[in-house]
Rosetta silent file (secondary structure, phi, psi, omega in degrees, C-alpha in Angstrom):
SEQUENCE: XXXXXXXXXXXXXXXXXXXXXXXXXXXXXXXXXXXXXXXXXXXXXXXXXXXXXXXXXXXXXXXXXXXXXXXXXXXXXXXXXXXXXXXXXXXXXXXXXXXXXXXXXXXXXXXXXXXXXXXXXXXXXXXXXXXXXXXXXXXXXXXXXXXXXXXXXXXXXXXXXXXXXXXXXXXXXXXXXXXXXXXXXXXXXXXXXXXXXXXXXXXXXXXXXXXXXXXXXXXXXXXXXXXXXXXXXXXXXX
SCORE:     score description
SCORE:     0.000 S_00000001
   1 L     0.000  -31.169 -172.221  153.640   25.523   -1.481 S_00000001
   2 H   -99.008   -7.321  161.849  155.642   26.911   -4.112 S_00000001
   3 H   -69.791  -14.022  171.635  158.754   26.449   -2.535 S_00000001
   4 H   -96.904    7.325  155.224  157.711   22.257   -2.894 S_00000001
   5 L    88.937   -5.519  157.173  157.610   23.434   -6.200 S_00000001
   6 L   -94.254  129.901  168.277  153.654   23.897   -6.739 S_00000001
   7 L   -70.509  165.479 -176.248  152.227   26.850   -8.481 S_00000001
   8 L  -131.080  109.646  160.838  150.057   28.589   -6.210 S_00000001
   9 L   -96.684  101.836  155.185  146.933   30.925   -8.133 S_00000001
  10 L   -60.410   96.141 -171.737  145.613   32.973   -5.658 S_00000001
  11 L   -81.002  157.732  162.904  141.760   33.744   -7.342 S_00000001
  12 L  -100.594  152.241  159.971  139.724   36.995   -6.583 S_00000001
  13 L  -174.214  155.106 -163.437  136.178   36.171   -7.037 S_00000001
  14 L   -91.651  154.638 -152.446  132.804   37.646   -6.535 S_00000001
  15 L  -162.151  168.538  168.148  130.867   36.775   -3.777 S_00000001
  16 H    83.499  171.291  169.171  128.286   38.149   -0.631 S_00000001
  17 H   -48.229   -2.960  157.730  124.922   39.722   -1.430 S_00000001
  18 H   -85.580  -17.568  178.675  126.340   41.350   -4.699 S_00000001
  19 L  -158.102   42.714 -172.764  127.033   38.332   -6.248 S_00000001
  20 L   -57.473  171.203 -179.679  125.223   35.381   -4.472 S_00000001
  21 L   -20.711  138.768    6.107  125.172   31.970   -5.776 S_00000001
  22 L   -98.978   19.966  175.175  126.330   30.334   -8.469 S_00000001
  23 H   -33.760  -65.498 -167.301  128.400   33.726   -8.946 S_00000001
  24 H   -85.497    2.364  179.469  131.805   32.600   -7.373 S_00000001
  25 H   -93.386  -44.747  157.339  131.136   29.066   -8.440 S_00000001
  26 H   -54.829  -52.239  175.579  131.203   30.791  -12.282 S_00000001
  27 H   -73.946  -16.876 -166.328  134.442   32.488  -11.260 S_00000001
  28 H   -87.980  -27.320  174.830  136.395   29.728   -9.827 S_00000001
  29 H   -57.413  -26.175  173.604  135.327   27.428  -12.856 S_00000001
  30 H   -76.405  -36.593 -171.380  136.546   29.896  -15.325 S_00000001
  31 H   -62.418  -40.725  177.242  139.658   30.652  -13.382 S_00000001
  32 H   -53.530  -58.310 -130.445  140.318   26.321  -13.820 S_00000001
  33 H   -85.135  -61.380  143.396  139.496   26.555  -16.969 S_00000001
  34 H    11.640  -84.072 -172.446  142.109   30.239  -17.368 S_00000001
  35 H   -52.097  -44.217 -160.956  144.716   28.030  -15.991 S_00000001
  36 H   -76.481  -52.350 -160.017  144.683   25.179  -18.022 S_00000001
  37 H   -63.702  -22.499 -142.354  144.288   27.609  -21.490 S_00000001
  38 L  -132.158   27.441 -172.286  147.424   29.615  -19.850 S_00000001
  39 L   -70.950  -32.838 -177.805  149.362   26.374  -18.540 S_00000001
  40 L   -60.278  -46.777 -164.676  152.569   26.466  -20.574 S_00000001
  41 L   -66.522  -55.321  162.109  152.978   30.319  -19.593 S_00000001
  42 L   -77.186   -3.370  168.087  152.710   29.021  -15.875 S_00000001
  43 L    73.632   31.024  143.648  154.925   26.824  -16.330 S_00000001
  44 L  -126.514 -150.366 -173.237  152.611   23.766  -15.702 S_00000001
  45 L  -141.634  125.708 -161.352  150.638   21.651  -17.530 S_00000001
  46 L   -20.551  -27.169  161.113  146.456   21.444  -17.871 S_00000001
  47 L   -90.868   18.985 -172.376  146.112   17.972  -16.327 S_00000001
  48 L   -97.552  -22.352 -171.987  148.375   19.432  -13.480 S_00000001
  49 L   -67.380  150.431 -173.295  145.752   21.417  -12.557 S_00000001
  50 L  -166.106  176.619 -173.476  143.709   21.297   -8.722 S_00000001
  51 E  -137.351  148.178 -159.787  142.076   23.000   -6.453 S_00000001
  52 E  -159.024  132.863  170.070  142.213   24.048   -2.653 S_00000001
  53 E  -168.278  152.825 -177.040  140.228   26.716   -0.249 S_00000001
  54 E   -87.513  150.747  172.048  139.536   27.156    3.628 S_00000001
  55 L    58.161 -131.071  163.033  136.289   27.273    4.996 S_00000001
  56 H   -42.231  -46.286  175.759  134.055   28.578    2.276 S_00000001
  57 H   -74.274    2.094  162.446  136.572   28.015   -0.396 S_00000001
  58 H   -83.020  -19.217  178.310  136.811   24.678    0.399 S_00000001
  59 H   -76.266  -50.322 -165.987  133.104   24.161   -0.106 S_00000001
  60 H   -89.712  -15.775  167.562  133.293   25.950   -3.279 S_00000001
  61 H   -60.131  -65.083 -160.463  136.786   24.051   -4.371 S_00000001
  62 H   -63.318  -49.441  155.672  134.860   20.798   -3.996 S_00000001
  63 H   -27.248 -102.139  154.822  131.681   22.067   -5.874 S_00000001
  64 H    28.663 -105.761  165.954  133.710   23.279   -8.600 S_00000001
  65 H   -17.679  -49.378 -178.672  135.548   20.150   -8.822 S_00000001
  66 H   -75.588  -34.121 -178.448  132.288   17.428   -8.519 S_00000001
  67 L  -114.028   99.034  154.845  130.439   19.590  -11.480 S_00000001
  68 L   -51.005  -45.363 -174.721  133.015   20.698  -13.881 S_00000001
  69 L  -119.943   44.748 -162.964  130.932   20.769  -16.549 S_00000001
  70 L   -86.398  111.412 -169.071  127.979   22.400  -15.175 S_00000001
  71 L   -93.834    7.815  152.626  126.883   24.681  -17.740 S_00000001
  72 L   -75.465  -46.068 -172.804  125.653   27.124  -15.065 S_00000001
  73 L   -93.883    3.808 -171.287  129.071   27.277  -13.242 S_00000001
  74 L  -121.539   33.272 -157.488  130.817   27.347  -17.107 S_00000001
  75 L   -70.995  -29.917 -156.209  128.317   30.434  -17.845 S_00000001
  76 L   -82.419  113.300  171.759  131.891   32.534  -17.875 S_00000001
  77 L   -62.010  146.152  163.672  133.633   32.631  -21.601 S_00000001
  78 L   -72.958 -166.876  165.898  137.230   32.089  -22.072 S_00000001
  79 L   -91.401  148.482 -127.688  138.502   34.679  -24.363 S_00000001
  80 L   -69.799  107.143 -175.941  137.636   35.320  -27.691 S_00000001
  81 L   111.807  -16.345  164.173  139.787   32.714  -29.938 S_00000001
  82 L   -73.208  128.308  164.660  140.426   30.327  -27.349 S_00000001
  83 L    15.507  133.797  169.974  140.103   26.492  -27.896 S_00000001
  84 L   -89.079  176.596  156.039  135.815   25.480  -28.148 S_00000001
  85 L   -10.977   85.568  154.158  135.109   22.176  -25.959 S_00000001
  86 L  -110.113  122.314 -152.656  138.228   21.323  -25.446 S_00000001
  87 H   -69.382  -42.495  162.161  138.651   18.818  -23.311 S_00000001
  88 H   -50.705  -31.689  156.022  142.346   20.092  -22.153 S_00000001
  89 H   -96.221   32.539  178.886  140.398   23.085  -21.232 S_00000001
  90 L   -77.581 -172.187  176.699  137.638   22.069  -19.394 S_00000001
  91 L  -121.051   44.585 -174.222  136.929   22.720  -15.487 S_00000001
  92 L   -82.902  142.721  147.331  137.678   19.142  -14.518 S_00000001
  93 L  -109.795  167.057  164.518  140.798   18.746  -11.758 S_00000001
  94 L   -91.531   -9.897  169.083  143.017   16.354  -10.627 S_00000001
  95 E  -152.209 -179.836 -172.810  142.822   16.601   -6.898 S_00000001
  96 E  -148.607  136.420  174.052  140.989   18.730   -4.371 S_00000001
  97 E  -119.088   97.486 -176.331  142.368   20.400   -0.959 S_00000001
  98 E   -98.673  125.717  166.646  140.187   21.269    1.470 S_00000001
  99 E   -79.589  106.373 -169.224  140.876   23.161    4.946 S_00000001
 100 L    27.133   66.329 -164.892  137.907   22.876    7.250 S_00000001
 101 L   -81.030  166.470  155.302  135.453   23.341    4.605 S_00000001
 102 L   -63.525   82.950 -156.872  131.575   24.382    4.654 S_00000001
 103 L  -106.790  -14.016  169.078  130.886   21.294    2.840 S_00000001
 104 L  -127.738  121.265  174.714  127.218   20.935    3.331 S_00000001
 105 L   -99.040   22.169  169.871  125.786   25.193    3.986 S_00000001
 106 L   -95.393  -65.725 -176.601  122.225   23.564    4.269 S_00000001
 107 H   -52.545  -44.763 -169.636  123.171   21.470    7.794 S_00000001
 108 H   -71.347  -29.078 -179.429  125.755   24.343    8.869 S_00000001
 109 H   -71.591  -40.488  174.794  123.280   26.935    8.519 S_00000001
 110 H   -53.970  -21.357  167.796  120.947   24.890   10.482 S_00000001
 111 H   -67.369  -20.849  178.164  123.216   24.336   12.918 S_00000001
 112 H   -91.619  -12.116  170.091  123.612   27.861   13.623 S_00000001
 113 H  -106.942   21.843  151.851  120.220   28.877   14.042 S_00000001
 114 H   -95.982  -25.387 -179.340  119.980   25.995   16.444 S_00000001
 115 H   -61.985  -36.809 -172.255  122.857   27.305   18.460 S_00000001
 116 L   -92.154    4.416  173.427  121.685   30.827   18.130 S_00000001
 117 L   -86.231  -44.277 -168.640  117.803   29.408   19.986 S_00000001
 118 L     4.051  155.025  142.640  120.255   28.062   22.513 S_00000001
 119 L   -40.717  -62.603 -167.688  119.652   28.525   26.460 S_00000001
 120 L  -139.159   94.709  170.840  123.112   30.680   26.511 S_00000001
 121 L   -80.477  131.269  150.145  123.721   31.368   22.880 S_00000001
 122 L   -25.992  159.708  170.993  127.053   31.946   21.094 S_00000001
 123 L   -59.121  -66.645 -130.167  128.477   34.886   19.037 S_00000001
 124 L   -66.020  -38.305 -176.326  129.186   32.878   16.239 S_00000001
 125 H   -68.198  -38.039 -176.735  126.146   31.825   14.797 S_00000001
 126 H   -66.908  -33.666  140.230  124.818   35.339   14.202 S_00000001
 127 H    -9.238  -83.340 -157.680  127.797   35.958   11.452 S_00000001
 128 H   -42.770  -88.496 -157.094  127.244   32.414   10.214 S_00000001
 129 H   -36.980  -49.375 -171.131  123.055   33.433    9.532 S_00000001
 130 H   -78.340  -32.742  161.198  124.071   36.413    8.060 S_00000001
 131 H   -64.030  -25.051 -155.173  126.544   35.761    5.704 S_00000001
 132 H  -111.676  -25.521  144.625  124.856   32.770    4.440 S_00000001
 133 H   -48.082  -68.392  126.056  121.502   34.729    3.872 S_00000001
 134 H    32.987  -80.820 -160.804  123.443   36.995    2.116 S_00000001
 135 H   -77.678  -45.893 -148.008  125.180   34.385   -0.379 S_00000001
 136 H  -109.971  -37.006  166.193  122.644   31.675   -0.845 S_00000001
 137 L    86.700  -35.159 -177.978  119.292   33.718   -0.891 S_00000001
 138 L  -166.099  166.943 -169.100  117.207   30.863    0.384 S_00000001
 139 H   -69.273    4.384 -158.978  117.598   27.195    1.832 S_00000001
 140 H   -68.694  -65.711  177.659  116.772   25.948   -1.492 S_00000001
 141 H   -51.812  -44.196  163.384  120.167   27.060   -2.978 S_00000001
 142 H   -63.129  -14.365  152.384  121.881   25.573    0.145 S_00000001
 143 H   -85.919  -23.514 -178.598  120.895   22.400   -0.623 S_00000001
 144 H   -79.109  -42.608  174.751  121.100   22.555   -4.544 S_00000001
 145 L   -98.879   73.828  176.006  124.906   23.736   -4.404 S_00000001
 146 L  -147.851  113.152 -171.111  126.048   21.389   -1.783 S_00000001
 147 L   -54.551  -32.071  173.919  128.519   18.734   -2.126 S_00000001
 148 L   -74.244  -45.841 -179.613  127.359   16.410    0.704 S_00000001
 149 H   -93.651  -31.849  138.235  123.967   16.302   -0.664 S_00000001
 150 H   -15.871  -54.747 -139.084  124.828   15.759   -4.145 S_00000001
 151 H  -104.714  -69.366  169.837  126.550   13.142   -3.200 S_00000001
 152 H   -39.147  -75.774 -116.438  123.450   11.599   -0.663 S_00000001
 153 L  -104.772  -29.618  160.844  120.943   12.416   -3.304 S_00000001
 154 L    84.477   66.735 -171.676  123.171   10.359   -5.568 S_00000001
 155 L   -89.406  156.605  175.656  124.103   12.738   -8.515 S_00000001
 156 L   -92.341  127.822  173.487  126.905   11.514  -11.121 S_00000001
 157 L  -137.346 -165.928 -170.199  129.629   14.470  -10.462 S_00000001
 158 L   -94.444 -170.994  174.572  133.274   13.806  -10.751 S_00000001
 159 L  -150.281   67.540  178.952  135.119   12.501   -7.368 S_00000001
 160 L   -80.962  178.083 -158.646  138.943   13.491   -7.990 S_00000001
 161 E   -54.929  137.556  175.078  141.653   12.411   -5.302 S_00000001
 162 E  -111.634  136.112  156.469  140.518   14.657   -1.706 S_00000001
 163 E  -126.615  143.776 -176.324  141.960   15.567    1.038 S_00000001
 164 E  -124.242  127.897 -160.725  140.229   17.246    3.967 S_00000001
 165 E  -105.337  126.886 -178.783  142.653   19.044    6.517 S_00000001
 166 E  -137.290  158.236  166.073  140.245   19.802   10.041 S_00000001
 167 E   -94.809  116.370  178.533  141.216   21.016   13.556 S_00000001
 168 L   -54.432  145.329  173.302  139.824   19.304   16.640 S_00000001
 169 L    72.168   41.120  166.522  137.158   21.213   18.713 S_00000001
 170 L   -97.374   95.565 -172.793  136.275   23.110   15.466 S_00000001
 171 L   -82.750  -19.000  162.172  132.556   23.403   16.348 S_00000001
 172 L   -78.015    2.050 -159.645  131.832   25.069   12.940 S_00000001
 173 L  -146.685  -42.005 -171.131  133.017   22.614   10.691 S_00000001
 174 L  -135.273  106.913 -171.985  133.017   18.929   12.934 S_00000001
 175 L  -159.154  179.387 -145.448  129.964   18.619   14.344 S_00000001
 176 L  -139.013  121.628 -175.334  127.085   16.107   14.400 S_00000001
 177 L   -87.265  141.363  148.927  124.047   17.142   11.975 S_00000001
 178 L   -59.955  -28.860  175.190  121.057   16.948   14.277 S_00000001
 179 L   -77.610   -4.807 -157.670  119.195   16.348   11.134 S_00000001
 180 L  -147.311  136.063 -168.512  120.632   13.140    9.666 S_00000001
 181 L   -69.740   -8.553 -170.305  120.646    9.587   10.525 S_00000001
 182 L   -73.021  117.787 -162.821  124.660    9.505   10.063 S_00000001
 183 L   -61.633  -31.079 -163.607  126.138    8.356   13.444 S_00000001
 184 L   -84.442  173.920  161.665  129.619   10.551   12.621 S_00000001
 185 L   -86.102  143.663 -150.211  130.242   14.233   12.260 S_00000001
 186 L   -75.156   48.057  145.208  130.192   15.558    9.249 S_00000001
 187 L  -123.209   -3.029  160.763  133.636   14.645    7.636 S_00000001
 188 L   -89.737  -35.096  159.342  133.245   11.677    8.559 S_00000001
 189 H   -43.640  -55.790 -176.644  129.738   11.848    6.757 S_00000001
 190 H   -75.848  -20.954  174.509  131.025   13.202    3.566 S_00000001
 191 H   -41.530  -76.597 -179.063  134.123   11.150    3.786 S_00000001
 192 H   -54.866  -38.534  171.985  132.054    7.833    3.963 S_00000001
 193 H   -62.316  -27.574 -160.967  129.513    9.700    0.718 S_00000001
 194 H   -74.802  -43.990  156.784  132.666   10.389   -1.038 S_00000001
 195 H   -57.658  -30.909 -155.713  133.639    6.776   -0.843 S_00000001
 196 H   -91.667  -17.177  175.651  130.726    5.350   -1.752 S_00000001
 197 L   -92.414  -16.315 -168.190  130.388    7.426   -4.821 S_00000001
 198 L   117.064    8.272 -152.551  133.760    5.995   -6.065 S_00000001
 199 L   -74.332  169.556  148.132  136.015    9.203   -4.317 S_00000001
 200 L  -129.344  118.558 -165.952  138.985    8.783   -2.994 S_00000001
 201 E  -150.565  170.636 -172.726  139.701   11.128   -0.032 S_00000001
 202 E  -130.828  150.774 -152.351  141.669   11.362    3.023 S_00000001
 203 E  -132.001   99.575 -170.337  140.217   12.831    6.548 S_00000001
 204 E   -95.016  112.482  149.608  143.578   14.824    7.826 S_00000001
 205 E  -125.486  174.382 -163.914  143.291   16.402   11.564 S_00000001
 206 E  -132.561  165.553  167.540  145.523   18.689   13.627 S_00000001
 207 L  -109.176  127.459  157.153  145.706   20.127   16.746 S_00000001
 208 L  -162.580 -174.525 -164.000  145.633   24.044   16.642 S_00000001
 209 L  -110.257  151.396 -161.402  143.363   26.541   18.290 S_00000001
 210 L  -158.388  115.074 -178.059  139.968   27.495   16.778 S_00000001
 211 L  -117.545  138.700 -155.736  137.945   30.196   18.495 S_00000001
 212 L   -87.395 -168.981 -176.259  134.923   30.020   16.317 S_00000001
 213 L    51.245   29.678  148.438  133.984   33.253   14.088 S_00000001
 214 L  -139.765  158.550  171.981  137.845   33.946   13.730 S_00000001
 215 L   -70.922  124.040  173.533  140.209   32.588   11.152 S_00000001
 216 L   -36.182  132.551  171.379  142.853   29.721   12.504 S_00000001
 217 L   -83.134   92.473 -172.250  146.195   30.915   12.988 S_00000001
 218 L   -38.155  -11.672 -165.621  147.848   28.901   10.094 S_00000001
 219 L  -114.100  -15.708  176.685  151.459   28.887   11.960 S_00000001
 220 L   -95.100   15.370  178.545  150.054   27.068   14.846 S_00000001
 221 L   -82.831   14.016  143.520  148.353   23.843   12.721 S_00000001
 222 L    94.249 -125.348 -151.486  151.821   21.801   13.452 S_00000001
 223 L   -97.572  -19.373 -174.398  152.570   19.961   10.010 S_00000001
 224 H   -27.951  -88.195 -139.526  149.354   20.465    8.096 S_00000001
 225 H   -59.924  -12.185 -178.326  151.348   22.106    5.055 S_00000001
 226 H   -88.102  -19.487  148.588  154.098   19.359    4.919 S_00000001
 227 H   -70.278  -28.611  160.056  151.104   16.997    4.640 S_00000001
 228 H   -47.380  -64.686 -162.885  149.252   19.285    2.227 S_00000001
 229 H   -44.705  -32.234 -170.997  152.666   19.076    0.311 S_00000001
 230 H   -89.501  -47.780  154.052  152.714   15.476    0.489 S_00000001
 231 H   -38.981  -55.220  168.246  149.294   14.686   -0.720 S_00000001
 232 H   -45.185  -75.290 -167.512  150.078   16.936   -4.058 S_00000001
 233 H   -54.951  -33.021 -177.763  153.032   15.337   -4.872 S_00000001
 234 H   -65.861  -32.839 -149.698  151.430   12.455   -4.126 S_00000001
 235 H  -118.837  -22.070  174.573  148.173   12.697   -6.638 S_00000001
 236 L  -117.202  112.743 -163.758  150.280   15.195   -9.378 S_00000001
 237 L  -139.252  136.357 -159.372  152.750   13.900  -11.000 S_00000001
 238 L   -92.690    0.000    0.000  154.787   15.332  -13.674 S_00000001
């Protein structure tokens, strides 16, 4: 990415049973807001700013991104002397990149404790339950910080430009909620909410291999990053 000439901020943030919910949703909003205050220095510029994460961080880049000004997720001060409500520093972006995200962890957990009743149950799901216990503490919180149902429930959030990158035969991420009247799987569900809210988003897949409960091998997704690259460039412009 930064060879196309995009900074790239890799965030640390806390997360897991040490820091469940809205913890890393408080770190990535400050880290927006970080960026913006520290834009000259990076040598961009505050409306330049966007957001991108795989899996879980794609869940929590879109979160982020629909409530900006969530004064739960903005709990984290900048530092002492920096700009009040400034609007140049807020934790609004201009576009959002997601890689097979978690985008609703109410349906995916459910899916995984249907998987794990199975006849001949999977691995995968027992991970899934546990991490997601872990993070979210109860089903409540997987529905209150969830981007699909936001959106379904019909919340005002923000909707900047989207892109969602997914791999076919991904069983953990494009799948069919058993719970929901929505004929598609669910990027094509959030796609069609995302629209509908005023969004603009784009539903990108690839062929690469996806064994589930391991991370993709990023050199075999064909062109994804020359399409990431193309989206950017597309939605930030200097």
């Amino acid at each position: 990415m930064a060879s196309h000439g995009i900074v790239s901020i890799a965030l640390d943030f806390r997360s897991g049973n040490e820091a469940p919910y809205p913890a890393s949703v408080q770190d990535i909003n400050y880290a927006v807001r970080w960026a913006k205050l520290n834009a000259r220095a990076l040598k961009t510029r505050p409306d330049l700013v966007g957001l991108s994460g795989q899996s879980s961080g794609g869940h929590l880049a879109m979160l982020v991104a629909m409530r900006p000004h969530d004064p739960r997720y903005a709990a984290v001060a900048l530092p002492a002397g920096s700009p009040a409500h400034d609007p140049a520093h807020d934790a609004s972006v201009c576009c959002v990149v997601m890689s097979w995200p978690v985008i609703n962890p109410f349906s995916r957990y459910r899916h995984a404790k249907r998987a794990l009743a199975s006849s001949n149950p999977p691995e995968w799901p027992k991970s899934v339950i546990a991490r997601q216990d872990a993070y979210w503490q109860s089903e409540a919180n997987m529905s209150e910080g969830n981007p699909m149902l936001a959106l379904e429930r019909g919340e005002q959030v923000e909707t900047p430009p989207a892109v969602w990158f997914q791999g076919h035969g991904d069983m953990m991420h494009d799948y069919k909620d058993a719970e929901s009247d929505f004929q598609g799987n669910e990027p094509q569900r959030f796609a069609a909410a995302y629209r509908k809210a005023g969004g603009e988003i784009e539903l990108e897949y690839f062929q690469g291999d996806r064994h589930p409960g391991h991370s993709p091998d990023l050199s075999k997704t064909g062109d994804m990053f020359e399409r990431m690259v193309r989206f950017v460039h597309g939605h930030v412009r200097a």
